[in-house]
Phi, psi and omega in degrees: 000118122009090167242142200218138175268115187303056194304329167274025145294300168318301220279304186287296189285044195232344190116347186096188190292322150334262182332280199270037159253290189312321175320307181278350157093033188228136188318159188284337178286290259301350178290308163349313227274296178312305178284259263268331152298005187019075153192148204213136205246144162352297179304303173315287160301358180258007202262347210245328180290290164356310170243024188204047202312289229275334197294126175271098184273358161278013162256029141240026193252106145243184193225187200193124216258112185257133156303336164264011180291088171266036166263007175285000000 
């Protein structure tokens, strides 16, 4: 299984991008940035766990079922 963190999810119920670019101390595109590279850098996501303690992101993993994936 495929697992891919939905960022522009994260990211729209965090408040957009504007919020959490200030959360993170980083310019207001760079979350832009973030989706279209499907990447968020550590720092950056602990910056977001840090002010938002409750947030669950594994309810922002989705995932895709590989048929040759035999670790299930």
């Amino acid at each position: 299984m495929t697992m891919r963190l939905n960022l522009a999810a994260l990211i729209e119920d965090l408040g957009g991008a504007s919020k959490v670019a200030q959360i993170t101390g980083v310019p207001r595109t760079a979350p832009y940035g973030w989706i279209a590279r499907d990447f968020i850098s550590s720092r950056n996501l602990n910056a977001l766990k840090t002010a938002y303690p409750d947030l669950d992101l594994d309810a922002y993993f989705d995932g895709d079922k590989d048929d040759n994936d035999n670790d299930a």
